[in-house]
C-alpha positions in Angstrom: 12.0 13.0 27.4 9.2 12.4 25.1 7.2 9.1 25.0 6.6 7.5 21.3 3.7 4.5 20.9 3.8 2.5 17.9 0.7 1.1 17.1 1.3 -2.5 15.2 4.2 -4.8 15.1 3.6 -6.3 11.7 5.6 -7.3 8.3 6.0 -3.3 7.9 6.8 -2.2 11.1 10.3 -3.6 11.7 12.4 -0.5 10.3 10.2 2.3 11.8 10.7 0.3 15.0 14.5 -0.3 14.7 14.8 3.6 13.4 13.1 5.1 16.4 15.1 2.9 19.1 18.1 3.6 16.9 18.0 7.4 17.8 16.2 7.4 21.0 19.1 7.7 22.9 20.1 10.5 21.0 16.5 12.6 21.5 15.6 11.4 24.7 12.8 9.2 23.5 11.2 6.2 25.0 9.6 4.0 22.5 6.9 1.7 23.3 5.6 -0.7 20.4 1.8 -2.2 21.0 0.6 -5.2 19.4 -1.7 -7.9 19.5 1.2 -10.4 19.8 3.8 -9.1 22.5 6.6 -11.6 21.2 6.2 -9.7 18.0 6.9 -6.8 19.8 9.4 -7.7 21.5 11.5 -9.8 19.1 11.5 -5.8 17.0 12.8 -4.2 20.2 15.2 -6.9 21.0 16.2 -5.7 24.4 17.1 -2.1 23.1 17.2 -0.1 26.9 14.6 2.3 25.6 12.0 0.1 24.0 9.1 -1.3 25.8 6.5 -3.8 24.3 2.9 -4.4 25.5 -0.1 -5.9 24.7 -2.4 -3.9 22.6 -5.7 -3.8 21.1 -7.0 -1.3 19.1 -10.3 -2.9 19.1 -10.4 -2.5 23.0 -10.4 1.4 24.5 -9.8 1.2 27.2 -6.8 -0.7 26.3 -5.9 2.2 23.9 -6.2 4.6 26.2 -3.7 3.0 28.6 -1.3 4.0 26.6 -2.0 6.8 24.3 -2.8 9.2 27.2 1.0 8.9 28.1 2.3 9.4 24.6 3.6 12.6 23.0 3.6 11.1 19.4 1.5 7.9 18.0 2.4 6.2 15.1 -0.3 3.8 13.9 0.2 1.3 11.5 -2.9 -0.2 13.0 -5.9 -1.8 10.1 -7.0 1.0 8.2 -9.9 1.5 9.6 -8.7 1.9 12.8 -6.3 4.9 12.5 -9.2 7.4 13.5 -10.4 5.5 16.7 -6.4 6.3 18.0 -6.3 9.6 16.5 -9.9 10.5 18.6 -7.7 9.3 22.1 -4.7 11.4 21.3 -6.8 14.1 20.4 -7.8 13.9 24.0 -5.0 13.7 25.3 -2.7 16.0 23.0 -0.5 13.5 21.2 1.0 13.9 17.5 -0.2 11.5 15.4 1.7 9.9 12.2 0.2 7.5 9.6 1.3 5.6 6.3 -2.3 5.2 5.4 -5.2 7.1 3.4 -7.1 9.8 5.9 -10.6 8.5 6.3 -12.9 11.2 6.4 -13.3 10.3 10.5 -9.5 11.4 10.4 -10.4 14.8 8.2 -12.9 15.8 10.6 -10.6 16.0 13.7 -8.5 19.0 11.5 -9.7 21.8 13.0 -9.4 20.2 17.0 -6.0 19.1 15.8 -5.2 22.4 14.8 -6.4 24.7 17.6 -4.3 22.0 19.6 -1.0 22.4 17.7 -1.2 19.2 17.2 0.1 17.3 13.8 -1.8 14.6 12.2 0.3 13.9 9.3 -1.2 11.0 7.1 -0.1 8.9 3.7 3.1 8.8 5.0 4.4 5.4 3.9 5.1 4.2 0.7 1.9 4.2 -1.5 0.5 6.5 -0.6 3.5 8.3 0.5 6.7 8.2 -1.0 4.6 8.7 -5.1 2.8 11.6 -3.1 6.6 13.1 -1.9 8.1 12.4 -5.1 5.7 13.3 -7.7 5.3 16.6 -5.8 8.7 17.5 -5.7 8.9 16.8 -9.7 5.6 18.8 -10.1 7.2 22.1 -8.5 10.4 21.9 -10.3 8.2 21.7 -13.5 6.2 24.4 -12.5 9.1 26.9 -10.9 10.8 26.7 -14.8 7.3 27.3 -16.1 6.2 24.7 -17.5 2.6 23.5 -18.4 1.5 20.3 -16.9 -0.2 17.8 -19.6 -0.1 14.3 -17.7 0.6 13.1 -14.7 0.8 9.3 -14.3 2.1 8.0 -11.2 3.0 3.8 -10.7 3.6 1.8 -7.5 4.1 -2.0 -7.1 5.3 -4.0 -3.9 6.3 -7.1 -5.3 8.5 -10.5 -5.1 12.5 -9.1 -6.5 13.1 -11.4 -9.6 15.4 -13.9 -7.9 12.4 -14.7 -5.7 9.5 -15.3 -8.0 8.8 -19.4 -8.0 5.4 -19.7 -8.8 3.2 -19.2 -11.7 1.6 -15.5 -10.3 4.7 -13.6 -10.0 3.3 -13.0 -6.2 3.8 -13.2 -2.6 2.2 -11.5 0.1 4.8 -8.9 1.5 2.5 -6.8 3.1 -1.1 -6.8 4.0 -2.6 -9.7 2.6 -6.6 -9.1 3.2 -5.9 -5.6 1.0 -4.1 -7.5 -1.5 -7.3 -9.7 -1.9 -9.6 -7.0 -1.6 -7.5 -4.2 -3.8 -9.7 -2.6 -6.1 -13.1 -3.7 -5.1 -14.3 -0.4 -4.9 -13.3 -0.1 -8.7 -10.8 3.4 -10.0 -11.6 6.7 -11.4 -9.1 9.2 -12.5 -8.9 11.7 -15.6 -7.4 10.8 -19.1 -7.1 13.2 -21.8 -9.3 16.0 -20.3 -12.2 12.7 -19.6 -13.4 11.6 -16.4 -13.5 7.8 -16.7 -13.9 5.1 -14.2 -13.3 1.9 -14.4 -15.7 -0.8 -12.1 -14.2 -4.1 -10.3 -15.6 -6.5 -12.9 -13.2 -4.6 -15.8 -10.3 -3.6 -13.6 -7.8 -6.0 -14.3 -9.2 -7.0 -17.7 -6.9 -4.8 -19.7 -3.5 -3.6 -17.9 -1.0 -1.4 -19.4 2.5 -2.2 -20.2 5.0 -0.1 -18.3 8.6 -0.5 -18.8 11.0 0.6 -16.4 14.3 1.9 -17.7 17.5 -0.4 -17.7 15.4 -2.7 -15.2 12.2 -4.8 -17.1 7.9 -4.3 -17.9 5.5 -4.6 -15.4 1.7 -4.5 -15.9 -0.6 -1.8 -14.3 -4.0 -1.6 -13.4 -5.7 1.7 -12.2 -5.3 2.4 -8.3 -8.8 3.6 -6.4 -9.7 7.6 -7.0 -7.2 9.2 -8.7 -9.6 12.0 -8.9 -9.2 13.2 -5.2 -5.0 13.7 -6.1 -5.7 15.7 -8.8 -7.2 18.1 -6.7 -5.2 18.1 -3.7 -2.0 18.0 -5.8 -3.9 21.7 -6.9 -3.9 20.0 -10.9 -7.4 20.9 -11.4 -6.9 21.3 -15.3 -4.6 18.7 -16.1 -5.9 16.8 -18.8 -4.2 13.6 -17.9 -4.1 12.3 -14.3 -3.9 8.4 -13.3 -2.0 6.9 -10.0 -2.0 3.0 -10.8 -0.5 -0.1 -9.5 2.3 -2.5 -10.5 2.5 -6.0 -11.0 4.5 -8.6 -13.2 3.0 -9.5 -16.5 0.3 -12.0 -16.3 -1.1 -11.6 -12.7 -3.9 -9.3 -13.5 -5.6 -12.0 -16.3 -5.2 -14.8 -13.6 -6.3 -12.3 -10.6 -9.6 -11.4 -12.9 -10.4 -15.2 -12.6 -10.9 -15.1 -8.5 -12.9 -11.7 -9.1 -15.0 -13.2 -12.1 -16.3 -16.2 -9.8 -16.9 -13.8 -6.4 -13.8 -15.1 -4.5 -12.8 -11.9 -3.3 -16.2 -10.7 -2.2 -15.4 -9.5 1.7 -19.6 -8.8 2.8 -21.1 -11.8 3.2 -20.5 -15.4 5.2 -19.9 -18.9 3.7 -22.5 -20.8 5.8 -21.1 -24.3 7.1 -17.4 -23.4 4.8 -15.3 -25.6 7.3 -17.4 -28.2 6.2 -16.6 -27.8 2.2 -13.1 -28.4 0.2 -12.5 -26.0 -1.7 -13.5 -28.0 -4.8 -17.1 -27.9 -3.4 -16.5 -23.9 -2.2 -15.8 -23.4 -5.9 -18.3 -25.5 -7.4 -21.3 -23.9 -5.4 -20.4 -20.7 -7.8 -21.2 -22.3 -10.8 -24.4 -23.1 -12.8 -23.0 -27.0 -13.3 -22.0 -28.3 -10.1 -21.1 -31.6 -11.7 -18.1 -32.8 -9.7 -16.5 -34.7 -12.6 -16.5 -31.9 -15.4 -16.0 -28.8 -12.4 -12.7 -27.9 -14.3 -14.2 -27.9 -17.7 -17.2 -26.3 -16.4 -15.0 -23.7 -14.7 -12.8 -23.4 -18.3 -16.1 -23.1 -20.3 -17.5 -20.5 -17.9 -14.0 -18.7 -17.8 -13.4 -18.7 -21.7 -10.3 -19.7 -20.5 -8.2 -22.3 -22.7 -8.2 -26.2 -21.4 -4.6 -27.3 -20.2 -3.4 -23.4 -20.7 -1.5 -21.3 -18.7 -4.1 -19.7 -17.1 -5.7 -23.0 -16.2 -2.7 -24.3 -15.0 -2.2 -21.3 -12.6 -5.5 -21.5 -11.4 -5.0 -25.4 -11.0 -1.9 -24.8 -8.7 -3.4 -22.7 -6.0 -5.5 -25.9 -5.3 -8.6 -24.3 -5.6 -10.0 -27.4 -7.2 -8.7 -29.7 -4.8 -9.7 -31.5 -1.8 -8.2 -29.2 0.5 -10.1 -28.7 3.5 -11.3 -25.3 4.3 -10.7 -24.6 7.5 -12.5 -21.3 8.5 -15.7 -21.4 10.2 -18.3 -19.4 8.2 -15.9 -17.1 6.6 -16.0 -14.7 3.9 -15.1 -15.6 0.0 -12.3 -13.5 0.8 -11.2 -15.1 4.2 -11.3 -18.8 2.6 -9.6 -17.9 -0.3 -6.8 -15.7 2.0 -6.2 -18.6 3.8 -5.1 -20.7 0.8 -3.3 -18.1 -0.6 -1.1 -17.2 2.6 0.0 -20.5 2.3 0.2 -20.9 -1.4 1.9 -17.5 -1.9 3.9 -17.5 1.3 7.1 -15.3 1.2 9.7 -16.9 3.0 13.0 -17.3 4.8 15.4 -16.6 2.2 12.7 -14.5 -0.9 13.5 -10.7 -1.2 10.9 -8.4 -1.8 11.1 -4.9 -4.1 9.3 -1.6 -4.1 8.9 -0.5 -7.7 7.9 3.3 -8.2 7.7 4.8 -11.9 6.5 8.4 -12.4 6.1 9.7 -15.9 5.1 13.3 -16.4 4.2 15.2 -19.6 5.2 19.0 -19.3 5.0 21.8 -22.5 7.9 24.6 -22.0 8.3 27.8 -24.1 6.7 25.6 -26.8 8.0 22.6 -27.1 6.9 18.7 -25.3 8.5 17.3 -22.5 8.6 14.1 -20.8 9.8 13.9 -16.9 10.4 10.3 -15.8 11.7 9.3 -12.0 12.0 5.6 -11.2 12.9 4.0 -8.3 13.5 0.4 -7.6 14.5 -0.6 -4.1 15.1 -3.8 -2.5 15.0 -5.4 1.1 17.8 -6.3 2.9 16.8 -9.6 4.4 13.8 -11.5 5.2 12.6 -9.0 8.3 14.1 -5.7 6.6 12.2 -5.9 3.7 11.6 -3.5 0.9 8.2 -2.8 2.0 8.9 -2.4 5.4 11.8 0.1 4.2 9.5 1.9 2.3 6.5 2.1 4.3 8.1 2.4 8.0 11.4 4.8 7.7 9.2 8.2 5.6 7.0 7.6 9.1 9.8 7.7 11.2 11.5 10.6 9.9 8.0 12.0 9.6 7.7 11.4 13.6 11.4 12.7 14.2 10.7 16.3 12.4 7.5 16.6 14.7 8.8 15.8 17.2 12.1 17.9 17.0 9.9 20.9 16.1 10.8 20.7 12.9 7.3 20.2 11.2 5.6 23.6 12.4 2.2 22.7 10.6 -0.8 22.0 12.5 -4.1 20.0 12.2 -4.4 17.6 9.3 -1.3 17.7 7.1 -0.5 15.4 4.3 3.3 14.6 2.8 3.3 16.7 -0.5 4.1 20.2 1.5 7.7 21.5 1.1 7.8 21.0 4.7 7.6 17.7 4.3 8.5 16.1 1.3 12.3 17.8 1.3 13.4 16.7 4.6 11.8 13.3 4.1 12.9 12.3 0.5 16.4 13.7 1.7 17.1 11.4 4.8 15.7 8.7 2.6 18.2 9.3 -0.5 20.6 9.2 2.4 19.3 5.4 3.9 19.6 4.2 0.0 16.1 5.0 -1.3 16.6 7.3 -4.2 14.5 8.3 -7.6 16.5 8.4 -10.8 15.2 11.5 -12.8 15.8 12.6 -16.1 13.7 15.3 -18.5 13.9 14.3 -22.3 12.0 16.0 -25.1 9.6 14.4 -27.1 7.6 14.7 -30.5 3.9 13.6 -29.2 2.3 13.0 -26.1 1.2 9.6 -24.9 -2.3 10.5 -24.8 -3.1 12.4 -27.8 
């Protein structure tokens, strides 16, 4: 019998749950799910024989020790930054360990432990990063096996509202973790573009988004996703000229998210002093050189260069910033206050459907002649608790866990999901659950970045 642990119970964790009780019987496994909020945990297992849920707190050890020491495999979908402080415990105790987030440079230093272990700490196994890592791969050797010479490689990734659920003016609802979605791209994005390195800071990043358009389906807009530069490397692309991983959203979100960032409402490193004491009207007006309650949204319009009774007014006008509302955190961050409006102003609820939205478009020269590969995938969730991103983030970190488990994985130490080993199996049992790329190769006269 082998012991699982899942670590977190959240929004993305309901499918790797319900895949690992759904074969336990059949590999002898005993699956334990760990969360802050037992009921969470155990509304996911609901009563399966082989599931157990307990109290868990990855901010506590000695609580994680309790019951990683037991387990043979732990799959974390813990904060980010806490992936490593589980990792160190089954280190010590010689437990696999799977993840759907980036590997922190804590979780790169435990490689060579890991590996005189034969132990497997496979990382970026969820969507994005994941799934884009998997499939862009796989596209990348097929080029490369027929001979052809890699140009471009631009890789798109968007967890969204589906159309049928979009009611409000940002074409947004939180459908997985909401503090990253406030936070995303603080830390601004480099990648390569036409053989330059160019970066591109926080205070630009969503000023200019490119129009993609996904075949027979509709345009999104993208802005530039963190360092691009690292993937070009690891995906051994050292000379491609072109290389940019990016992220997706509906047209018009990035002008109206640009507005929070402009003002500092997404700043996550310092403390409102005294905020449950403001409205947010006041919260907002303390930004601005005019705090003259009667004019704030003119002042905020003239400071904006944003257009008086226009769209982008009226979005920013519905999320109540200007209102009365009471702020209810006690010395929180910019971020916290203005999380806790959104949460409840971009809610996704009983009833919305979420999508994933992947888009890969690679430029490829063969015996002389231009080449464009394009693979697309749009998925959608089931129901309000089998959602799209918990489809797409949860089942690659099951199967991930499975192949381990069975043996099946032979690598050791640090391994990421764009080896053979990997990325076949995986993208296989997914086509077979209903997640599938379209791919087609069509000849072209010019390249996009010329």
């Amino acid at each position: 019998m082998k012991n699982v642990l899942i670590c977190g119970a959240g929004m993305s964790a309901t499918d790797l749950i319900s895949y690992m009780l759904k074969h336990a019987e059949e590999y002898n496994w005993d699956v334990t799910v760990g969360d802050i909020l037992v009921e969470t945990a155990k509304m996911k297992i609901a009563g399966h024989p082989r599931g157990k849920a307990v109290y868990f707190d990855c901010y506590d050890d000695t609580i994680m020790e309790r019951y990683i020491k037991d387990a043979d495999i732990v799959i974390s979908l813990l904060p980010p930054g806490m992936h490593a402080a589980a990792a160190k415990i089954a280190l010590k105790y010689n437990a696999h360990v799977v993840t759907a987030s980036y590997a922190s440079q804590e979780m790169i230093d435990m490689h060579e432990e890991a590996k005189k272990k034969g132990l497997t700490f496979l990382n970026e196994l969820g969507a994005d990063p994941g799934i884009d890592h998997m499939n862009g791969m796989r596209s990348i050797d097929k080029i490369r096996k027929k001979g052809g010479e890699l140009l471009a490689f631009t890789s798109y990734c968007g967890s969204l509202v589906a159309p049928e659920s979009n009611d409000n003016p940002w074409g947004y609802k939180f459908t997985w973790s909401p503090m990253n979605v406030i936070t995303a791209g603080s830390a601004g994005a480099c990648y390569y573009k036409k053989g330059n390195f160019r970066c591109s800071p926080y205070n630009r990043l969503f000023t200019n988004p490119k129009v993609i358009g996904i075949p027979g389906f509709r345009e999104f807009e993208a802005y530039e996703n963190r360092d691009s530069v690292v993937y070009r490397k690891k995906y051994n692309l050292d000379d491609i000229p072109t290389f940019i991983r990016a992220t997706l959203r509906y047209p018009g979100f990035c002008e109206g998210w640009n507005i929070f960032i402009q003002l500092g409402l997404t700043a996550n490193n310092y403390h409102i002093e005294g905020s449950e004491n403001m409205t947010y009207r006041q919260w907002v007006a303390s930004y601005l050189p005019d705090d003259n309650d009667a004019s704030l949204e003119n002042t905020l319009a003239d400071i904006l260069h944003i257009e008086r009774g226009g769209e982008l007014h009226e979005k920013l006008l519905w999320t109540e910033l200007l209102s009365d509302r009471p702020i209810r955190l006690v010395n929180g961050t910019p971020a916290e206050i203005l999380l806790d409006l959104l949460m409840d102003k971009l809610k996704f609820k009983h009833g919305d459907t979420d999508m994933l939205v992947f888009y890969e478009r690679i430029e490829y020269k063969l015996e002389g002649e231009l080449f464009e590969h394009l693979s697309y995938l749009v998925t959608r969730g089931l129901d309000y608790r089998h959602t799209a991103i918990s489809r797409t983030v949860g089942l690659p970190a099951a199967i991930g866990a499975k192949l381990i488990l069975n043996g099946e994985i032979k690598s050791h130490g640090l391994l990421y999901p764009w080896t053979k080993e990997v990325y076949d199996p995986v993208l296989d049992e997914l086509t077979e659950l209903g997640i599938a790329y379209t791919s087609h190769d069509n000849k072209i006269e010019y390249s996009h970045y010329e």
